[in-house]
VOLUM-145126 format. One record per residue (C-alpha): z, y, x; chain; residue number from 1. Coordinates in Angstrom, 3 decimals. Example, Ala and Ser with C-alpha at 12.3 -4.5 7.8 and 13.67 -1.06 7.14 Angstrom:
% VOLUM-145126
[pt [7.800, -4.500, 12.300], "A", 1];
[pt [7.140, -1.060, 13.670], "A", 2];
% end
This chain:
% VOLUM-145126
[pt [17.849, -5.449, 0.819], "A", 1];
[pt [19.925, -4.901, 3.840], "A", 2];
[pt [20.627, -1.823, 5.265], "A", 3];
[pt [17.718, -1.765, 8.605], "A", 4];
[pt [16.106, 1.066, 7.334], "A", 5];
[pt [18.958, 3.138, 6.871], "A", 6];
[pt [22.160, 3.231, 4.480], "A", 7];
[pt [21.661, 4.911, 1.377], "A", 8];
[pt [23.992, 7.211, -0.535], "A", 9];
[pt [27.014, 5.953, -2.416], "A", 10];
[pt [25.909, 5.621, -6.528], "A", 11];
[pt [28.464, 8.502, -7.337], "A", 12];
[pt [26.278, 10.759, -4.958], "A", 13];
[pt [22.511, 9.324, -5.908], "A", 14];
[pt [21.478, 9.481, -9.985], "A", 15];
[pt [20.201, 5.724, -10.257], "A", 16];
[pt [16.380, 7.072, -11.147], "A", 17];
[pt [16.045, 8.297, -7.616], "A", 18];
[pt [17.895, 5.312, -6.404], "A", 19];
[pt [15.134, 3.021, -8.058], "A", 20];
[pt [12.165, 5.723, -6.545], "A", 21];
[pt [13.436, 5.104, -3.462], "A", 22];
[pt [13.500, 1.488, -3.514], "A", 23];
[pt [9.714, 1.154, -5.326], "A", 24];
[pt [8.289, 3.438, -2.024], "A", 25];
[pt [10.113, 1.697, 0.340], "A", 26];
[pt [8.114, -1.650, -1.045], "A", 27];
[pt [5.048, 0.064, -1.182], "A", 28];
[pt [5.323, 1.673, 2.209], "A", 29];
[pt [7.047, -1.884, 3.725], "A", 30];
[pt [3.606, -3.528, 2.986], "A", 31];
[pt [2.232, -0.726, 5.360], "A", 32];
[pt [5.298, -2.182, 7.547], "A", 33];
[pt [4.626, -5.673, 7.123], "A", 34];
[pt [0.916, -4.787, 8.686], "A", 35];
[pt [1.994, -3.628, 11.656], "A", 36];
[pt [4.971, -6.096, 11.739], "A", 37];
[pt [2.460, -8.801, 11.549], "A", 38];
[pt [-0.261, -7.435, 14.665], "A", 39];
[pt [2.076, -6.075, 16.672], "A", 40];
[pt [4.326, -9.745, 17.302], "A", 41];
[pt [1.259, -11.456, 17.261], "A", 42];
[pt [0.545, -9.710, 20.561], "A", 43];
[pt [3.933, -9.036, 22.164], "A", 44];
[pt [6.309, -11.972, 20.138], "A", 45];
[pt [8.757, -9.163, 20.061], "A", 46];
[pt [10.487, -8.947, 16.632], "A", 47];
[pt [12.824, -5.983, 17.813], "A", 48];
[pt [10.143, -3.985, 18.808], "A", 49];
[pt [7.719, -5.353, 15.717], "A", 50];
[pt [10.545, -4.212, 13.422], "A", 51];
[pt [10.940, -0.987, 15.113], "A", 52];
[pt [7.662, 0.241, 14.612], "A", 53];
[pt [6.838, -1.186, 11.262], "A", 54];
[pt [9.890, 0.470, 10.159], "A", 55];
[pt [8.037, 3.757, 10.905], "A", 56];
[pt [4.966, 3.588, 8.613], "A", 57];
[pt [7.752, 2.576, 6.318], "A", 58];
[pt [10.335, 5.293, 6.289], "A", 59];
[pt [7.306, 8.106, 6.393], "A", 60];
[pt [6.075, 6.723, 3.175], "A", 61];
[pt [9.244, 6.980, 1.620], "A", 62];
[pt [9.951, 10.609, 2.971], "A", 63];
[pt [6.110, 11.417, 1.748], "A", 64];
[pt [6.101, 10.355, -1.453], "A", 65];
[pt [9.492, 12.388, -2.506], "A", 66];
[pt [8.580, 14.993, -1.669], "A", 67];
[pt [5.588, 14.869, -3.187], "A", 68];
[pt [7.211, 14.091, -5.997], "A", 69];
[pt [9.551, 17.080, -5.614], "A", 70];
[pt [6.667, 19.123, -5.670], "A", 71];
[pt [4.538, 17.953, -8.189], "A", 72];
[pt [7.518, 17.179, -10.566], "A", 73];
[pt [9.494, 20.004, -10.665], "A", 74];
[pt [8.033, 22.158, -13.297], "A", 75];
[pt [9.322, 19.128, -15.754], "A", 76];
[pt [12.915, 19.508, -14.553], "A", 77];
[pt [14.750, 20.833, -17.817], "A", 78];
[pt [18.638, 21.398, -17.004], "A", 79];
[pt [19.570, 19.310, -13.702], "A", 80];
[pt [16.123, 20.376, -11.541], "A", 81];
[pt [18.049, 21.670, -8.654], "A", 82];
[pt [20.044, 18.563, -8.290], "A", 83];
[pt [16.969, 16.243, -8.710], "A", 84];
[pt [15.154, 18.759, -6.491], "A", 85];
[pt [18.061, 18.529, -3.700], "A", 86];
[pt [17.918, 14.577, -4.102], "A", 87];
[pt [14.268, 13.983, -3.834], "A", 88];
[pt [14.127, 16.676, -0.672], "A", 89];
[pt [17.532, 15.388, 1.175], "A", 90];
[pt [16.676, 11.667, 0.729], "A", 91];
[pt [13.604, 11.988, 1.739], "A", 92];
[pt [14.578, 14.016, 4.947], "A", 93];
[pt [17.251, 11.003, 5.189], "A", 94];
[pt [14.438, 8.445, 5.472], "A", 95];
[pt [12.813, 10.594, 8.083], "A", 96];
[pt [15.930, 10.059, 10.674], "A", 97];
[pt [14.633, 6.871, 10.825], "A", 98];
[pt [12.053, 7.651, 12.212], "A", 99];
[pt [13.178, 9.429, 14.834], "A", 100];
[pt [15.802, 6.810, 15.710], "A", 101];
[pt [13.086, 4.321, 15.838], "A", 102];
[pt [10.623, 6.257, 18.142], "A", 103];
[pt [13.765, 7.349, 20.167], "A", 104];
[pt [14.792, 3.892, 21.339], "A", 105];
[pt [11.273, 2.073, 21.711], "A", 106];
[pt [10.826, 1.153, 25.254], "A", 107];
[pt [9.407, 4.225, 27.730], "A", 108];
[pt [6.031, 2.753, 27.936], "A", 109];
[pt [5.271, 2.923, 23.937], "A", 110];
[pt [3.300, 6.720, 23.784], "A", 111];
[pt [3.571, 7.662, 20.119], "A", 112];
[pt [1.188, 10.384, 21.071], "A", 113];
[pt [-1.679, 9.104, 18.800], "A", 114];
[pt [1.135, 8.266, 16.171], "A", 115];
[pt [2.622, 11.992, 16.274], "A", 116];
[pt [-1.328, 13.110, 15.491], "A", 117];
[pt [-1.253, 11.309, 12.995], "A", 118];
[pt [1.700, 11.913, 11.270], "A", 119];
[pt [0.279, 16.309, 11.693], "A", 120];
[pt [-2.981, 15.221, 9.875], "A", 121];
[pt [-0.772, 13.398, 6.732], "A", 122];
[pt [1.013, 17.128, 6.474], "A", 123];
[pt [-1.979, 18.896, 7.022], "A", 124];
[pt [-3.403, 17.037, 4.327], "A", 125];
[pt [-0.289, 17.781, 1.692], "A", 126];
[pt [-0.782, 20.944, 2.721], "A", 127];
[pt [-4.461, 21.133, 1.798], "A", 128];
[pt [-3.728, 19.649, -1.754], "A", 129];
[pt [-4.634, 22.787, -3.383], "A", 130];
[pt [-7.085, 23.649, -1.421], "A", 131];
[pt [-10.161, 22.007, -3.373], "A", 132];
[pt [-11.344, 23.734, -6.307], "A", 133];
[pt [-12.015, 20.583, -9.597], "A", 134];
[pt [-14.782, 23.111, -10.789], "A", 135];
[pt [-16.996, 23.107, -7.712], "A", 136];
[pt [-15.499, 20.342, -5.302], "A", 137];
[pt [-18.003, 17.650, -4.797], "A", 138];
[pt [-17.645, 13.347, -4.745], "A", 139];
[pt [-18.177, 14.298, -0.622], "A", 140];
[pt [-15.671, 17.057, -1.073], "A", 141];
[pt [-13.353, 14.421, -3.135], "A", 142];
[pt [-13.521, 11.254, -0.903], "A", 143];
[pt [-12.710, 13.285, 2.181], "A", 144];
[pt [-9.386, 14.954, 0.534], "A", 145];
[pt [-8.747, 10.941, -0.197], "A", 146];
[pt [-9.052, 9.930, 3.039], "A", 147];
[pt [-6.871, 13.007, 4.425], "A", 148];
[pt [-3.991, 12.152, 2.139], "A", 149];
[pt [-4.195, 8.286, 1.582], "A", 150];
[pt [-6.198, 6.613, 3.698], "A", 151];
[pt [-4.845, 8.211, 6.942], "A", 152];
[pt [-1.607, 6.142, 6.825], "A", 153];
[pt [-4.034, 3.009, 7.523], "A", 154];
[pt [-4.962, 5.746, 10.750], "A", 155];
[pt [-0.970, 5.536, 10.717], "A", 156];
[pt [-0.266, 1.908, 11.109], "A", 157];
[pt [-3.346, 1.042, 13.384], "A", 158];
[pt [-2.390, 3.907, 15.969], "A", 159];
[pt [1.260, 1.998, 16.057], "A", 160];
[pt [-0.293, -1.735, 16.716], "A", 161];
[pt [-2.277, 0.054, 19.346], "A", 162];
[pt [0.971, 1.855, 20.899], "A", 163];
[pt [1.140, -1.237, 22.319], "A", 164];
[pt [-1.234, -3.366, 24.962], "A", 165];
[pt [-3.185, -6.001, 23.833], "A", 166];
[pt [-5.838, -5.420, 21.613], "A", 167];
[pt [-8.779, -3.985, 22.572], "A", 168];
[pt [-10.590, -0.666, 21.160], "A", 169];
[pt [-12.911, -2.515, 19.212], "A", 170];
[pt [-10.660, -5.082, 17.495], "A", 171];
[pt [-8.281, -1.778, 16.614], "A", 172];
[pt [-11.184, 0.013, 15.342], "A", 173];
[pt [-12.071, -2.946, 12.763], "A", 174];
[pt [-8.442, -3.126, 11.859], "A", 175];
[pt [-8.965, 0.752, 11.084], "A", 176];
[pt [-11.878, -0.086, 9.234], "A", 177];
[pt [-10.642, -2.644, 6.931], "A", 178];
[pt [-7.224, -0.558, 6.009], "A", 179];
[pt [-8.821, 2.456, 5.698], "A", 180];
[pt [-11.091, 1.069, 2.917], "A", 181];
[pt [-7.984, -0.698, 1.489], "A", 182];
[pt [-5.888, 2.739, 1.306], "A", 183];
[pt [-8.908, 4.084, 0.083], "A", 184];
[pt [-8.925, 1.847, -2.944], "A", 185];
[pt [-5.433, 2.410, -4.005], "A", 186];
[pt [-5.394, 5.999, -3.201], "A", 187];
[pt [-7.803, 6.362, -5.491], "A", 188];
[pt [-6.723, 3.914, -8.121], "A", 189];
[pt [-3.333, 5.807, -8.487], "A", 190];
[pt [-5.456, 8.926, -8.960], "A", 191];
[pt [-6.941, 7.900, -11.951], "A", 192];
[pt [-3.162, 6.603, -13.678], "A", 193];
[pt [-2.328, 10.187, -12.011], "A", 194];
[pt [-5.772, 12.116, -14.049], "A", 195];
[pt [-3.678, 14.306, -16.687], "A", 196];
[pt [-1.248, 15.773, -14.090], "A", 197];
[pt [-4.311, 16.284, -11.624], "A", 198];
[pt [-6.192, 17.948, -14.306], "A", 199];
[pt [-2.856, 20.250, -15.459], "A", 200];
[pt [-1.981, 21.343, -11.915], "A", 201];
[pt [-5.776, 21.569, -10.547], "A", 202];
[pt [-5.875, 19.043, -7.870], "A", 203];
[pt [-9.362, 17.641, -7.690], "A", 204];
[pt [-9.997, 13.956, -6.767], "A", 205];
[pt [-12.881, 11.576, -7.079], "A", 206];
[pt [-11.896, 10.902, -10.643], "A", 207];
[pt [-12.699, 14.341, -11.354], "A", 208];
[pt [-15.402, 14.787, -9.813], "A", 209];
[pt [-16.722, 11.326, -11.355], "A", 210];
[pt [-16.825, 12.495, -14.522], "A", 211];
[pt [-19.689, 14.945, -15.670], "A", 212];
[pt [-17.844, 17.664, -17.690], "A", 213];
[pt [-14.918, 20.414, -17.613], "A", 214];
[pt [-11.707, 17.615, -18.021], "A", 215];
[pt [-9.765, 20.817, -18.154], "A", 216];
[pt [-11.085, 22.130, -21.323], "A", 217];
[pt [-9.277, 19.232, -22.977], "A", 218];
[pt [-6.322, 19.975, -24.963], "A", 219];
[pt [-4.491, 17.844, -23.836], "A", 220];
[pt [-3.155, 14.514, -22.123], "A", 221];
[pt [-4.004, 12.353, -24.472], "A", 222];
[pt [-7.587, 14.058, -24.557], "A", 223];
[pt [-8.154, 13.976, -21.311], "A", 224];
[pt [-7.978, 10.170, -20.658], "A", 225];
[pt [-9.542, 9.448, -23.630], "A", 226];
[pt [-12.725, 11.731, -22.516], "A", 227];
[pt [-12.431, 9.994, -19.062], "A", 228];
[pt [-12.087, 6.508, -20.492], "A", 229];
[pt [-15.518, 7.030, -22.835], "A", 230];
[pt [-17.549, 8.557, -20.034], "A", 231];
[pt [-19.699, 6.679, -17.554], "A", 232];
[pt [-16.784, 7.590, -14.426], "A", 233];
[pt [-15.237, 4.486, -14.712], "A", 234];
[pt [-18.166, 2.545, -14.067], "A", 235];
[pt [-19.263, 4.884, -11.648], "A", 236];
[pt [-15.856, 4.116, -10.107], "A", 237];
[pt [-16.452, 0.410, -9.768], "A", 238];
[pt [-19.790, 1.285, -7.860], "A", 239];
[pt [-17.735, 3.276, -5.742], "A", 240];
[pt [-15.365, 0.294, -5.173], "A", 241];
[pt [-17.517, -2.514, -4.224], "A", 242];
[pt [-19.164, 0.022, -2.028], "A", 243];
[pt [-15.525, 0.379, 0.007], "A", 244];
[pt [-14.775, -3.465, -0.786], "A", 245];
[pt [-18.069, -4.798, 1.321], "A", 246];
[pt [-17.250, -2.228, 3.787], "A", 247];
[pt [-13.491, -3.740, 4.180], "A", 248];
[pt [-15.001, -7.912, 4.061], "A", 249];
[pt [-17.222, -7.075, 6.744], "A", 250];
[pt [-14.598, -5.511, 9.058], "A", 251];
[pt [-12.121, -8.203, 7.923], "A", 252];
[pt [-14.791, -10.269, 9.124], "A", 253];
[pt [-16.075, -8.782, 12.400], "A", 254];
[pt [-12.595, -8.640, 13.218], "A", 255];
[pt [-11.806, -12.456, 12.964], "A", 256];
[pt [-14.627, -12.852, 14.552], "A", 257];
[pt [-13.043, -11.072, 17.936], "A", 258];
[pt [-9.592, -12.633, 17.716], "A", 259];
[pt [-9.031, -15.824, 19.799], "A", 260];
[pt [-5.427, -16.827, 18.239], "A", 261];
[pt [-5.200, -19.899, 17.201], "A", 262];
[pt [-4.119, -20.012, 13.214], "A", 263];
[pt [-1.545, -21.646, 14.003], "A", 264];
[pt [-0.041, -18.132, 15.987], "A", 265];
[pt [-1.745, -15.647, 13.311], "A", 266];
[pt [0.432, -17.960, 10.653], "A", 267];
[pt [3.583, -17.521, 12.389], "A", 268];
[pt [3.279, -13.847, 13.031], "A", 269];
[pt [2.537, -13.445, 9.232], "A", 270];
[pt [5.424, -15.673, 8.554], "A", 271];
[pt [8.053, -13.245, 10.568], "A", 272];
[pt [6.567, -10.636, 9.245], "A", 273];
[pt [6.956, -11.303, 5.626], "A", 274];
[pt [10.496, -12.220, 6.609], "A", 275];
[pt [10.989, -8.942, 7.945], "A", 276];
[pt [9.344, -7.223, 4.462], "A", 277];
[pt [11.801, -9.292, 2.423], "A", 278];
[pt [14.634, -8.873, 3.614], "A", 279];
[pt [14.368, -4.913, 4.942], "A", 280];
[pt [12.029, -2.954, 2.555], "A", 281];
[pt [11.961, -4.654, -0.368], "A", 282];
[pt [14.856, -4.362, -2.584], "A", 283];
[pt [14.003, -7.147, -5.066], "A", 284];
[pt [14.808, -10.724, -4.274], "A", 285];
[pt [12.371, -13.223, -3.632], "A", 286];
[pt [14.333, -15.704, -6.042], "A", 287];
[pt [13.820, -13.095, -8.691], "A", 288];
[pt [10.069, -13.002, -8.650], "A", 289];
[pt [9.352, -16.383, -7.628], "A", 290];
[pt [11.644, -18.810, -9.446], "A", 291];
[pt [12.933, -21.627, -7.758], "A", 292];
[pt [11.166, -23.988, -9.808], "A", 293];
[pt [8.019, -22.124, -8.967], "A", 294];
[pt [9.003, -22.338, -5.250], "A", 295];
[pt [9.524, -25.775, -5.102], "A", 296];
[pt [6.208, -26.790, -6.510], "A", 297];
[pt [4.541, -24.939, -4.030], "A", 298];
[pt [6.003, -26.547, -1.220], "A", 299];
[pt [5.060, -29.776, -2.564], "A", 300];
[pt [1.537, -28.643, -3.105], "A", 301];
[pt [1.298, -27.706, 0.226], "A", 302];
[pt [2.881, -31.206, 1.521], "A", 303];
[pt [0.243, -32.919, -0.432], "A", 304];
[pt [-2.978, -33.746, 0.002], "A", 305];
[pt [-5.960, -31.730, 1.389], "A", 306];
[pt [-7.028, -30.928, -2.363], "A", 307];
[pt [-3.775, -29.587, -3.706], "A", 308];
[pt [-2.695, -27.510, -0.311], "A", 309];
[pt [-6.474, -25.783, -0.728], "A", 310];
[pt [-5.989, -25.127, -4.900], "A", 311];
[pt [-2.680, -23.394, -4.578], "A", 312];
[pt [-4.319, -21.586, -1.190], "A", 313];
[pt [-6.506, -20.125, -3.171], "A", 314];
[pt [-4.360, -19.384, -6.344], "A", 315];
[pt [-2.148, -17.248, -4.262], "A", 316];
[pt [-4.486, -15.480, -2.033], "A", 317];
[pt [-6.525, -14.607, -5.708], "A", 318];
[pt [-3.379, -13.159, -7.147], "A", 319];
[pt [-2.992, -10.596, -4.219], "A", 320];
[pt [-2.987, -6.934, -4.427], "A", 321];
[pt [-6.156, -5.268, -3.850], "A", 322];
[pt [-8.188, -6.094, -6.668], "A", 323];
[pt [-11.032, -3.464, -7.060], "A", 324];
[pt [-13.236, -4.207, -9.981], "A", 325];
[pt [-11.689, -6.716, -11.884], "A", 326];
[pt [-9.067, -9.998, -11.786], "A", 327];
[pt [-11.410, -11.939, -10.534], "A", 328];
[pt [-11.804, -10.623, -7.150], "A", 329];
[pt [-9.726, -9.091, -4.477], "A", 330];
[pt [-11.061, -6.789, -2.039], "A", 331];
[pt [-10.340, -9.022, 0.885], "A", 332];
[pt [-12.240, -11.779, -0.474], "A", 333];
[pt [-11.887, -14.781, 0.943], "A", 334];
[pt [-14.649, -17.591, 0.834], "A", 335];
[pt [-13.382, -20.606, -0.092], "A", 336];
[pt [-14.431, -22.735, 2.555], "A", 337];
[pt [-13.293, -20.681, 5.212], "A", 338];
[pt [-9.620, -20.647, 3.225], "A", 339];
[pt [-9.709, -24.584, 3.144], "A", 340];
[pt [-10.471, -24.890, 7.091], "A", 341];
[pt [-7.559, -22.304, 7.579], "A", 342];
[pt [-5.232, -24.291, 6.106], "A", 343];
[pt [-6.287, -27.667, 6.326], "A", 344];
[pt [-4.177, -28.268, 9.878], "A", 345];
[pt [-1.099, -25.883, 9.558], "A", 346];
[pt [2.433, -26.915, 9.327], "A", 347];
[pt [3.363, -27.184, 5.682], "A", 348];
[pt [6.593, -25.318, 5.768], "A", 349];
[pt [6.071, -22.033, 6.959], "A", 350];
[pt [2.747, -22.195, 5.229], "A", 351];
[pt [4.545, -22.805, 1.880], "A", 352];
[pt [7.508, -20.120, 2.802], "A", 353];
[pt [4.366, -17.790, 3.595], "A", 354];
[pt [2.848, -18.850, -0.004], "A", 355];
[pt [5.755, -18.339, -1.327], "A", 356];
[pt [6.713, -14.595, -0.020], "A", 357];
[pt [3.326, -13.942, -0.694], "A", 358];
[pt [3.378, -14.770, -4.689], "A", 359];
[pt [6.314, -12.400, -3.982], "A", 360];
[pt [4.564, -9.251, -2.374], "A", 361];
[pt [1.509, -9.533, -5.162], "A", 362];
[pt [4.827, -10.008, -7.824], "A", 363];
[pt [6.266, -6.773, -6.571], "A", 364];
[pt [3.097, -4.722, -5.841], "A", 365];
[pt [2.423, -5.153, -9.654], "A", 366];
[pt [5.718, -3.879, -10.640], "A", 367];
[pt [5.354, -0.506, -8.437], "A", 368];
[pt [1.868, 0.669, -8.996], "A", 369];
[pt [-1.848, -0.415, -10.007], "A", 370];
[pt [-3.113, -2.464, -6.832], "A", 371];
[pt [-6.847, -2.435, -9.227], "A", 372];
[pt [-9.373, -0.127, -11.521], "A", 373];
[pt [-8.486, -2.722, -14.430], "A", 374];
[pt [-4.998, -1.928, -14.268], "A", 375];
[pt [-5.174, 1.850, -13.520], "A", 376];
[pt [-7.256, 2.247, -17.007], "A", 377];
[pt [-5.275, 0.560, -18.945], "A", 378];
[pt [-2.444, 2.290, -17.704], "A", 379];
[pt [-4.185, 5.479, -18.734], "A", 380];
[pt [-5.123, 4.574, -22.286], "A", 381];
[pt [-1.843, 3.215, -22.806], "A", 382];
[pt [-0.174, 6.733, -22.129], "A", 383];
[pt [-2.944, 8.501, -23.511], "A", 384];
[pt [-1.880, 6.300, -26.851], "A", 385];
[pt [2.074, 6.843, -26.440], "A", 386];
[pt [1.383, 10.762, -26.413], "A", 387];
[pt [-0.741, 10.753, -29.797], "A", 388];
% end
């Protein structure tokens, strides 16, 4: 990764796990990035100022999430806690100059007004953590602290794209829709890989209040995912999920259905933007999770005929993150039909280096946290098993 985002400590003054932390939220939040990347040089062709503000969903993630973890963490550090403690607070405050370096030199006209609102309700909503009792908070009570704390950064990256002119209230509003229901999902999914420390420290979430029972009256870890995992909350869950899911396909729908770019344009922007996620948030090259081998065959898919350009379409866009019920389908669904038309006309290369980074993103996603429900409960049984 290069060094856009900003230059990180020497190894002699960073311990390697925080190092790696660092890296892993800078992917997660660079797909935030990536978003906004990808809307805002569609409108403007601007990759200075696209970079600019994607960096900014980017580098707030990263400051978020340690110190979250410097919160929620702490009690476990035996022996070297106010080191870790002074890494996870300082780095994170290190990632935040970025911010403010990137909001400092966009151009005049930019108002980061809605943006600044935004970023208040994401600490308002860290602040409120503790402020739902498990005991007596509600699934209403539950999805609302989700979508203070987690879904609010899709408020975060649509209030950017509409920093600048171009898209209309409506067409932002649909964007809103669909990533809100998308943060949703994963919000919620790391919740339930995330049940036994909820449960220890008292933080409800719609897990929680999922299952029908006292979780806290188990004895322990172990217990408590393998009550969870033999109730009836993890199908609940999935009912919950394709709930959020249509909600997302229909404003990933009503959206397209307001955009008059040609796919042609919406390929390119997605093309820079991708480059811009490779080579400035994410820290793992793309040679490393997509071999070369594995790189060449899908260009020559893609150069091939209308058949083969459509399969390995549709093999990549199934193998993106997202997933909310099972392998077999991704939140943003796509028909396949209306993938085949996309594709049918558009230049091979950048639709193969687009394939390609792609296979990369859903690669790395995977590697830095559960994108589905599938993936989030097996997580949990396995460390419910490794603490027997």
């Amino acid at each position: 990764m290069d060094q856009s985002l900003f230059a990180l400590p020497t190894e002699r003054e960073l311990s390697p796990a925080v190092r790696t932390k660092y890296e892993a939220y800078a992917a997660q939040g660079g797909l935030l990035g990536a978003f906004t990347y990808a809307a805002v040089v569609l409108e403007t062709d601007d990759d200075g100022l696209a970079a600019t503000l994607a960096s900014i969903p980017t580098a707030l993630f990263v400051t978020s999430s340690l110190h979250d973890d410097a919160i929620d963490e702490a009690d476990d550090w035996i022996g070297n806690r106010k080191r870790r403690l002074n890494e996870h607070v300082t780095l994170g405050d290190l990632a935040f100059t970025n911010v403010l370096e990137a909001a400092n030199s966009l151009p005049h006209e930019i108002d980061l007004s809605p943006v600044l609102e935004t970023v208040r309700q994401i600490g308002r909503g860290q602040l409120g953590e503790e402020a739902l009792e498990p005991s007596t908070a509600t699934l209403e009570d539950a999805i609302a602290r989700v979508d203070e704390r987690g879904a609010v950064w899709a408020d975060l990256a649509v209030s950017l794209i509409g920093a600048v002119d171009g898209y209309s209230n409506e067409q932002l509003e649909r964007l809103r829709t669909a990533t809100r229901n998308a943060m949703f999902v994963l919000t919620v999914v790391d919740d339930v890989e995330d049940l036994p420390e909820d449960v220890a420290n008292g933080v409800a979430s719609v897990p929680t209040a999922l299952y029908d029972g006292d979780l806290s009256a188990c004895d322990s870890p172990a217990a408590i995912a393998d009550s969870f995992l033999a109730s009836d909350a993890p199908r609940r869950l999935e009912t919950l999920f394709d709930d959020r899911r249509a909600v997302l396909e229909a404003g990933v729908h009503d959206l397209g259905e307001t955009m008059d770019r040609p796919n042609a344009a919406i390929l390119d922007a997605v093309h820079r933007a991708l480059a811009w996620y490779c080579e400035s948030a994410c820290s793992i090259p793309v040679a490393q999770s997509v071999p070369p081998a594995r790189q060449r065959e899908i260009h020559t898919q893609v150069a091939g005929d209308e058949t083969a350009r459509h399969r390995v379409a549709e093999r990549v866009v199934a193998d993106l993150p997202f997933s909310a019920a099972d392998d077999s389908e991704t939140v943003a669904a796509v028909d396949p039909e209306t993938l085949a038309e996309a594709v049918a006309d558009l230049p091979a290369d950048p639709l193969a280096d687009v394939l390609v980074a792609l296979t990369h993103v859903a690669t790395v996603a995977d590697g830095v946290m559960s994108t589905s429900l599938e993936e989030a409960l097996a997580t949990l049984e396995r460390r419910a098993a490794s603490t027997i």
